[in-house]
C-alpha positions as CSV (number, residue, x, y, z in Angstrom):
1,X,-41.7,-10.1,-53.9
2,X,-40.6,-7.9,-50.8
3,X,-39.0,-10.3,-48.6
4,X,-37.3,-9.6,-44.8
5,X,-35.2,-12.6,-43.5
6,X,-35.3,-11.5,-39.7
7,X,-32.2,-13.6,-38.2
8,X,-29.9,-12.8,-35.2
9,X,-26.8,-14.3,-36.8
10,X,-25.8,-13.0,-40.0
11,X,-22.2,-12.3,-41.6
12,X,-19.4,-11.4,-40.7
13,X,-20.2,-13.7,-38.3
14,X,-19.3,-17.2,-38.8
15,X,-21.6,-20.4,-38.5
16,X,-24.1,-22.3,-40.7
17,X,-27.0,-19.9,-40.4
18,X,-25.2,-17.0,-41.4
19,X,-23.5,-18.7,-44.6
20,X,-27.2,-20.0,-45.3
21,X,-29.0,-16.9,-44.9
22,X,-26.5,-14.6,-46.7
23,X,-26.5,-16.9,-49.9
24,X,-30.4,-17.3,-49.7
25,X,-30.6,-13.5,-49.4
26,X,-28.3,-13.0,-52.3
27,X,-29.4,-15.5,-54.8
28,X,-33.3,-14.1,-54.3
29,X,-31.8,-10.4,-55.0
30,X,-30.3,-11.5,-58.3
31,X,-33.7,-13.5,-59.2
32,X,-35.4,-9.4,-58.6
33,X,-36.5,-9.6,-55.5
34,X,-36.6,-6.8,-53.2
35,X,-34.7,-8.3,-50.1
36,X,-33.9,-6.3,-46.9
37,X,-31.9,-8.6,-43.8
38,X,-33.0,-7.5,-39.9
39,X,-30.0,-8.6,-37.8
40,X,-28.2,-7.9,-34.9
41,X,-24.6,-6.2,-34.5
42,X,-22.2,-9.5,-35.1
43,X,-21.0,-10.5,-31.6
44,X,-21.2,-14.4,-31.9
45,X,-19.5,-16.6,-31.1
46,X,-16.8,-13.5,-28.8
47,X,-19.5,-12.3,-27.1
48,X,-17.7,-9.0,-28.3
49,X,-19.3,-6.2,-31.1
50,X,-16.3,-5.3,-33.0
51,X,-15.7,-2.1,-34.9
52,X,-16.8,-0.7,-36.9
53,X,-20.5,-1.6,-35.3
54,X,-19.7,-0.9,-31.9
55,X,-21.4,2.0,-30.0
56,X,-24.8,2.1,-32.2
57,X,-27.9,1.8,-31.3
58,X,-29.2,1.2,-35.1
59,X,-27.0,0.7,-38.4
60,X,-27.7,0.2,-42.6
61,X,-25.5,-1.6,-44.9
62,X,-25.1,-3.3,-47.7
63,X,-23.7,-6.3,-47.8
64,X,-23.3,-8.1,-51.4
65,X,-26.1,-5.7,-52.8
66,X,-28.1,-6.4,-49.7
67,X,-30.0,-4.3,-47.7
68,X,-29.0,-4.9,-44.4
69,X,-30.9,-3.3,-41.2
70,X,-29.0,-4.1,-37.7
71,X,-30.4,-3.7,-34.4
72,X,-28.8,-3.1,-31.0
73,X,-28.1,-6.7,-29.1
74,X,-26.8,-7.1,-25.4
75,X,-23.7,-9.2,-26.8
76,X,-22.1,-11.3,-24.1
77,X,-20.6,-14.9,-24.3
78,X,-21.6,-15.8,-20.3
79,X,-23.3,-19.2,-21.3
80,X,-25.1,-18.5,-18.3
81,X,-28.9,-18.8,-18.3
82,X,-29.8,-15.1,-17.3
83,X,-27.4,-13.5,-19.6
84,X,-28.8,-16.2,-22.4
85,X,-31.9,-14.7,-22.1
86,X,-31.0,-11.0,-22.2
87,X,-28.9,-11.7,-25.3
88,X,-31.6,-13.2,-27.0
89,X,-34.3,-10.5,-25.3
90,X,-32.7,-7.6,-26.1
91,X,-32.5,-8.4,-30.2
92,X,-36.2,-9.5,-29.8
93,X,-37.5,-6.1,-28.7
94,X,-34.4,-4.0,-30.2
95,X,-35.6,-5.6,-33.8
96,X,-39.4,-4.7,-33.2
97,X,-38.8,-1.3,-32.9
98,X,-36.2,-0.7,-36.1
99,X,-38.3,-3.4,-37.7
100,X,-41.4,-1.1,-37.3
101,X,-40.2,2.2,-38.0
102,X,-37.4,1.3,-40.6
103,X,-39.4,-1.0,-42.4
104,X,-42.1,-1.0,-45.4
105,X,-44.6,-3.4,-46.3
106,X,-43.6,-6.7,-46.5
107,X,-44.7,-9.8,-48.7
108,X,-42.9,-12.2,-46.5
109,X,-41.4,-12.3,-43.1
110,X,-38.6,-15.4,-43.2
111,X,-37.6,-15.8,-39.6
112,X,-34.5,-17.9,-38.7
113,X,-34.9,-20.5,-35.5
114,X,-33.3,-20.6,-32.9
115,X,-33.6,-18.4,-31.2
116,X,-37.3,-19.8,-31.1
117,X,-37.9,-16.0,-29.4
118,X,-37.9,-14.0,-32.3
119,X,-40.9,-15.5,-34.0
120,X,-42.4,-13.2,-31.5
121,X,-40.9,-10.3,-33.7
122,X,-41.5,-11.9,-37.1
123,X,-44.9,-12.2,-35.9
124,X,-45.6,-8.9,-34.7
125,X,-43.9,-7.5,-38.2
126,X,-46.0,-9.3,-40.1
127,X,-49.1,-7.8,-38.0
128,X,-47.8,-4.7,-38.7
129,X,-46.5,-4.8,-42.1
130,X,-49.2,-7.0,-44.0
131,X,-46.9,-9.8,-44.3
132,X,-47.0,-14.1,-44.4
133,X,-44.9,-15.4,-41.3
134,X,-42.4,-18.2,-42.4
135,X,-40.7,-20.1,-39.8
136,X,-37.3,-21.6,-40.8
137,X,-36.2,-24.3,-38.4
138,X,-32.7,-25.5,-38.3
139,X,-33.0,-26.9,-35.0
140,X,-35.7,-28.0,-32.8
141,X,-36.3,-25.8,-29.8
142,X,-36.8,-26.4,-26.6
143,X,-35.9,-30.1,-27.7
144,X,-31.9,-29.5,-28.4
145,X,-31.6,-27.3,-25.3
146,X,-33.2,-29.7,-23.6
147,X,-31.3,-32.8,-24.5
148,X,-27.7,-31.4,-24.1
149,X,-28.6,-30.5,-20.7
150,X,-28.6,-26.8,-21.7
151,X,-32.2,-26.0,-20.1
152,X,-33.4,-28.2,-17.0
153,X,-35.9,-25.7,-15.4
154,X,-39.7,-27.5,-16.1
155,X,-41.6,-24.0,-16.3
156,X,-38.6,-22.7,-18.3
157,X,-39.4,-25.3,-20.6
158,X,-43.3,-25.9,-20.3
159,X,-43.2,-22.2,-21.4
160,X,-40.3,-22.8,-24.4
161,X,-42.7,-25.6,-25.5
162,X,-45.9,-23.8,-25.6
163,X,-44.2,-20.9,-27.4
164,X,-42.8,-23.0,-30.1
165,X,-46.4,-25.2,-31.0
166,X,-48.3,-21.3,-30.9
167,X,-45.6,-19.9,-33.4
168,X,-46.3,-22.6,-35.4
169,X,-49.6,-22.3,-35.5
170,X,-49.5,-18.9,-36.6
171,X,-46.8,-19.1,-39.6
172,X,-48.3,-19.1,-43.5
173,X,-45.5,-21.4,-44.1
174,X,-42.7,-23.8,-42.2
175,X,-39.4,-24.9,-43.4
176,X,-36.6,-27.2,-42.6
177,X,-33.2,-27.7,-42.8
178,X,-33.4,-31.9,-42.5
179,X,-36.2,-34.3,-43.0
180,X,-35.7,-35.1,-39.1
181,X,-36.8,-31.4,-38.6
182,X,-40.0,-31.6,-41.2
183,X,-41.0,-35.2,-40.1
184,X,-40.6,-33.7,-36.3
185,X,-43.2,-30.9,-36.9
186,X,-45.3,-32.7,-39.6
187,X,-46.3,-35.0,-37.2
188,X,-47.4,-32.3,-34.4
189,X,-49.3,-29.6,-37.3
190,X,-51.0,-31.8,-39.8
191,X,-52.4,-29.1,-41.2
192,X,-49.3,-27.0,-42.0
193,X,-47.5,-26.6,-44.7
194,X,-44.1,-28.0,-43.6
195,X,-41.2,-27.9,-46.3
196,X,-37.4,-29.2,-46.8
197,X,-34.9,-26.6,-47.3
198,X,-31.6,-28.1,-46.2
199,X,-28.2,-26.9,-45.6
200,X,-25.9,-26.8,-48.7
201,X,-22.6,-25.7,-50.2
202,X,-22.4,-22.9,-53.3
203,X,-19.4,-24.7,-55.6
204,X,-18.4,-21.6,-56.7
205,X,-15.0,-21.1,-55.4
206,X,-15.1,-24.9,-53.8
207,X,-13.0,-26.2,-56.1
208,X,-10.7,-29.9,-54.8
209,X,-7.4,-29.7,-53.5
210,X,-5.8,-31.3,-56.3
211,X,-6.4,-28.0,-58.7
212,X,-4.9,-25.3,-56.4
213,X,-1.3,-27.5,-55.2
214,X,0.6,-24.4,-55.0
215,X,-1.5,-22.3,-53.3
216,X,-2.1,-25.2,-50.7
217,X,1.3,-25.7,-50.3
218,X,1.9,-22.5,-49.8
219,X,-0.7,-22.0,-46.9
220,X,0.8,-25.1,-45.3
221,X,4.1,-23.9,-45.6
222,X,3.1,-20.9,-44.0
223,X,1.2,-23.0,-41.0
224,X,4.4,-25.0,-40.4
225,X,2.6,-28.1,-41.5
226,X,3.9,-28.7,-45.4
227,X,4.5,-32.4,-45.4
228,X,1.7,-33.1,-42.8
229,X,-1.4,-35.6,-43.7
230,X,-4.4,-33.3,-42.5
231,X,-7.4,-34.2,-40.5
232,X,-9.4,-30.8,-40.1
233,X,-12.4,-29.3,-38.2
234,X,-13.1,-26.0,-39.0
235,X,-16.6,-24.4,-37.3
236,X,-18.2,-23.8,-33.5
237,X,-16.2,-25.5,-30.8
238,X,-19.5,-25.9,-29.4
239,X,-21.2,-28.7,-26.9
240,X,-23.0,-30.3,-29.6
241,X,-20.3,-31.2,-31.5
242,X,-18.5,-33.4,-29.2
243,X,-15.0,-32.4,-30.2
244,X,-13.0,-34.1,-27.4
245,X,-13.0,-37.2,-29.8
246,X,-10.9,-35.8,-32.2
247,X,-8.6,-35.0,-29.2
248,X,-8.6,-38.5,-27.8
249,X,-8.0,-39.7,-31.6
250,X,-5.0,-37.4,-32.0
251,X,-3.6,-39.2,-28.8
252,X,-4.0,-42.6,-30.0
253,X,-2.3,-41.5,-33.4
254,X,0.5,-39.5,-32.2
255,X,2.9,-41.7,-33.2
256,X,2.2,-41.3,-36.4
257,X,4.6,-38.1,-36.9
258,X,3.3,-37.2,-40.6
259,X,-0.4,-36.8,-39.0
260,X,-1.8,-33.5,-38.1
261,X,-4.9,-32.1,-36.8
262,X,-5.8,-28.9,-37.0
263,X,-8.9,-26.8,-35.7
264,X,-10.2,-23.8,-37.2
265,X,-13.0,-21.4,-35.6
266,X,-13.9,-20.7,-32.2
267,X,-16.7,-21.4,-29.1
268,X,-17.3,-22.1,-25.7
269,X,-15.5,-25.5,-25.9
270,X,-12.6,-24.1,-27.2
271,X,-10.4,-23.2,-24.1
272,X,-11.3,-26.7,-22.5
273,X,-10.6,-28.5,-26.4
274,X,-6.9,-26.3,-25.7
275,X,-6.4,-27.6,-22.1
276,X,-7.4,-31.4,-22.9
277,X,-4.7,-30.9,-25.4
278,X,-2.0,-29.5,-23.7
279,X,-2.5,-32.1,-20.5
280,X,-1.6,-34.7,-22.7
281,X,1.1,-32.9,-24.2
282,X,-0.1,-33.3,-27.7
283,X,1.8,-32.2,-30.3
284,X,-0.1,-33.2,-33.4
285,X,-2.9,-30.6,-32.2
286,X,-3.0,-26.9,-33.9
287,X,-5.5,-24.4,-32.6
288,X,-6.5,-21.3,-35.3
289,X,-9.0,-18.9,-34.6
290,X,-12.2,-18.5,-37.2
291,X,-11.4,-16.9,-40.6
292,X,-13.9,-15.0,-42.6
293,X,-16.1,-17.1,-44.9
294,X,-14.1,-15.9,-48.1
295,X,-11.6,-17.8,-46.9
296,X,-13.0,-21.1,-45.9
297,X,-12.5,-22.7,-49.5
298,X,-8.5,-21.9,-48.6
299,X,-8.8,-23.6,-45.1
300,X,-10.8,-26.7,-46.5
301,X,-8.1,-27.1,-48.9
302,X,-5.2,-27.3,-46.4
303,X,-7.3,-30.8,-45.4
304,X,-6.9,-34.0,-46.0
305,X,-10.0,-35.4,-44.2
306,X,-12.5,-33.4,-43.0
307,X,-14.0,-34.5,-39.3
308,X,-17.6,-34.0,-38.4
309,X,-18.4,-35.3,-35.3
310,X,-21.6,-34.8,-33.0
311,X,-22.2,-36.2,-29.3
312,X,-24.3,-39.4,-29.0
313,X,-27.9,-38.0,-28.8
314,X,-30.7,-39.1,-30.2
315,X,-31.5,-35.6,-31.2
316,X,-29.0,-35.8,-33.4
317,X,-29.8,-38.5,-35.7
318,X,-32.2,-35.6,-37.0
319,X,-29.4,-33.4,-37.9
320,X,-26.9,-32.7,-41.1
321,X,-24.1,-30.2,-40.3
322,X,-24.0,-27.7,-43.1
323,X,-19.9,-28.3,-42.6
324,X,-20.3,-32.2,-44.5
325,X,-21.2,-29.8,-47.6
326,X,-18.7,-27.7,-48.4
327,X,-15.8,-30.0,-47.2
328,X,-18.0,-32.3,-50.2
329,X,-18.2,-29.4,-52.5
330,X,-14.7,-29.1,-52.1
331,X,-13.7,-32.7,-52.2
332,X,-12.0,-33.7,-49.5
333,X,-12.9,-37.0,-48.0
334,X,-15.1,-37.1,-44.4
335,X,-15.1,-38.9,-41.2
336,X,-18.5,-38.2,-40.2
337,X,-19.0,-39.3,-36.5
338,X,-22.9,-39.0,-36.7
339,X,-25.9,-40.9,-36.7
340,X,-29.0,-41.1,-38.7
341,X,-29.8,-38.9,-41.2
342,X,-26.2,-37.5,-41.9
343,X,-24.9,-40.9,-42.0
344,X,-27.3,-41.9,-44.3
345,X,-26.7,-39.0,-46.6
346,X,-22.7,-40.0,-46.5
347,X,-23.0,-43.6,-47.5
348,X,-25.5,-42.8,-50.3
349,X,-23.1,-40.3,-51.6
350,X,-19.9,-42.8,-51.2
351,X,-18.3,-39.7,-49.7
352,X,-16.3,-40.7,-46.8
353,X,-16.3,-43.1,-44.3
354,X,-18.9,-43.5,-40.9
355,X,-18.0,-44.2,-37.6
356,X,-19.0,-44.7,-34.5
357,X,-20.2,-41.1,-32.3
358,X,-17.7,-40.5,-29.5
359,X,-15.3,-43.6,-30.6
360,X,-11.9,-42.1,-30.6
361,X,-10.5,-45.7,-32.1
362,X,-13.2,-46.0,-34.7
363,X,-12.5,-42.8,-36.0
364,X,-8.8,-43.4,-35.9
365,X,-9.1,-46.2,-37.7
366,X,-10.6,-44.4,-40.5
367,X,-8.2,-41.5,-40.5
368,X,-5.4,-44.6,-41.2
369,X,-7.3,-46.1,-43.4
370,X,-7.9,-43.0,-45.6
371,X,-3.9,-42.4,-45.0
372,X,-2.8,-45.6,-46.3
373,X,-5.4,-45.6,-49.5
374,X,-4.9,-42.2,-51.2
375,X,-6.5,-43.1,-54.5
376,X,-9.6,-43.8,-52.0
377,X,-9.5,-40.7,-50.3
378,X,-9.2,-39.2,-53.2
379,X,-12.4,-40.9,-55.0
380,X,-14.8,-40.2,-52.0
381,X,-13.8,-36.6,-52.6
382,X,-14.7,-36.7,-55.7
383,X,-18.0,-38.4,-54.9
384,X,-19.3,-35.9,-53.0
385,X,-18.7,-33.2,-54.9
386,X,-20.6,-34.3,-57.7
387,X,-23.3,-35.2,-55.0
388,X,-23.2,-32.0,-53.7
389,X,-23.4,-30.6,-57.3
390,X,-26.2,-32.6,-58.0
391,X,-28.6,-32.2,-54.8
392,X,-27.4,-29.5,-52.6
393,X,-26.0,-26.6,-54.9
394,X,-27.1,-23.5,-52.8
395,X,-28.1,-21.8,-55.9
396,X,-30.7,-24.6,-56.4
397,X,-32.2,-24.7,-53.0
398,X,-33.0,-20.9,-53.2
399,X,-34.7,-21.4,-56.6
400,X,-36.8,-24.5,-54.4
401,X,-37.7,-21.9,-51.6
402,X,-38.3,-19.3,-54.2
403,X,-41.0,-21.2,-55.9
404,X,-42.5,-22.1,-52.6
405,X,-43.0,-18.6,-51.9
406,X,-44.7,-18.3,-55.1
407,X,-47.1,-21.0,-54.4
408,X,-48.2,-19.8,-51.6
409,X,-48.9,-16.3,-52.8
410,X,-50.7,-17.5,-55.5
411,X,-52.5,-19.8,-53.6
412,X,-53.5,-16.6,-51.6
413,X,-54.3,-15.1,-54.5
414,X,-57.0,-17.8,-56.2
415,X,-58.2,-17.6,-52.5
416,X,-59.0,-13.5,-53.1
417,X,-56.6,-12.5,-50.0
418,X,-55.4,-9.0,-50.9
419,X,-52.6,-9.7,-48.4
């Protein structure tokens, strides 16, 4: 099959699209598919296009054997509503045009949302090109925006909403990354074809902490935090996530001199996440900035507990950060400040332990807990990595999504489309 995953994030960028989408993309090239990636110039989360991809209009590369077709973006980190909309705008019609000229037929046209925009380009592509839309969904659009407070304007959002139920409407096929996603749109298109395709961790190169104690050591040495029991974040510093909790647990712990917490990436929260931090002279607090994804496996293994918290929504009770995977696949034991689905996931897996969203003492209560029992930290790590192994090996879910494109062409085909 001839398959174009159109999706403004994609690596070197960091985040759980871009790890998604790259190990989709490379898993259907090695099953012989002829995959191509439309993406922007990687700006996110800076708000900066680094070199070498600064100063082009167009660029090809190839990026793990896959085609890779980038398109110009207006790259700013102004969280702003006006410069929101040009980012997203200007990737919208910038991929259109390479899309159309660059492009061959297609088979299928995967498009990653949000941004909910750029269905408008996978739609017009698969006008142009012969090709079945599919929508992937890993988060509900205008609904999330809506709920953090992030869009307010009524028309803004009569006009999101609309866009969202006609794109749907118009794909072959629908995916999604949780069952709160699929039961979400189920319920509005009865008549689609609406399909789980979660988030997930590859266990190559995930391996637990307990089989790489020297270079661990090592990296800890090197971080100034050697003898230190870890409690880690690494991903977006982000709204969503809610990460002043781990800030307010940190103070309630800092008398605890052997504890650490340490954050890894970067974000729009970050500077305020610092500045909380430093007002209450904390220091038990280390700041990093984000590390490429090759060496994530390295950073998840400085950790002793892995903290995933989200804000109180009920949006959220839909969601499961792709983060709770690979800290499983790696087995180290989680705090997962979430509820609904991701909590539910957690405590079937008997991989860590569930608190409370936004509780600083709940979730310090855990961290001591976990600190005082190692042999239990240590067998929740090793529960989720089998569970991880077991349901959400990445190399799995793209054989799943694979023979759902299959279906549906050979449903088109016993139909007598030519398409």
């Amino acid at each position: 099959m001839r398959i174009l995953i159109l999706t403004q994030y994609f690596p070197p960028e960091m985040g759980a699209p871009q790890k998604r989408l790259s190990a989709l993309a490379v898993s259907l090239l090695k099953a012989g598919h002829q995959i191509t990636v439309l993406t922007a110039f990687p700006n996110y989360p800076s708000g900066i296009i680094p070199e070498p991809y600064s100063g082009h209009l167009m660029l090809e590369e190839k990026i793990e054997d896959v085609n890779v077709l980038r398109a110009w973006i207006y790259a700013t980190k102004n969280p702003r509503m006006v410069p929101r909309l040009l980012n997203y705008f200007s990737f919208v019609i910038s991929s259109a045009i390479v899309g159309t000229v660059k492009l061959g037929q297609q088979d299928f046209i995967v498009v990653e949302s949000p941004p909910l925009f750029l269905g408008m380009t996978g739609l017009l592509l698969s006008k142009i090109k012969g090709s079945k839309l599919v929508l992937n969904i890993s988060d509900l659009w205008p609904e999330s925006a809506v709920a953090m407070g992030i869009v307010k304007n009524k028309t803004i959002v009569a006009l999101a909403t609309w866009l969202e139920e006609f794109l749907y409407r118009q794909a072959h096929l629908i995916t999604g990354q949780t069952q709160g996603i699929v039961k979400n749109i189920q319920s509005r298109f009865t008549d689609k074809t609406v399909a789980l395709i979660p988030n997930g961790a590859s266990l190559e190169g995930c391996s637990p902490p307990s089989l790489n104690n020297q270079e661990g050591a090592f990296t800890k040495e090197k971080l100034g935090i050697r003898d230190k029991f870890v409690i880690g974040y690494a991903g977006l510093h982000g709204i969503a996530q809610g990460l002043e909790v781990i800030i307010q647990t940190a103070q309630l712990l800092s008398d605890y001199r052997d504890l650490t917490f340490v954050f890894f990436g970067e974000g729009p929260e970050k500077s305020k996440l610092i500045h909380l931090s430093n007002q209450a002279k904390l220091d038990n607090i280390h700041f990093y900035p984000a590390a490429p994804s090759t060496d994530m496996p390295k950073i998840l293994r400085l950790f002793d507990v892995a903290a995933i918290p989200l804000k109180r929504l009920d949006l959220f009770k839909g969601a499961l950060p792709s983060k709770m995977f690979e800290a499983m696949a790696s087995a180290i034991p989680l705090i997962l400040a979430v509820d609904g689905e991701a909590r539910t996931l957690v405590e079937k897996a008997q991989s860590g332990i569930c608190v409370e969203p936004e509780s600083p003492p709940a979730m310090a209560e855990a961290i001591l807990k976990l600190y005082h029992d190692r042999a239990y930290s240590e067998t929740l790590g090793k529960n989720g990595r089998h569970f991880v192994f077991k349901y959400y090996d990445r190399d799995k879910i793209a054989k799943d999504f694979e023979r759902l494109l299959f279906k549906s062409a050979g449903e088109d085909r016993e139909n007598g489309s030519t398409s």
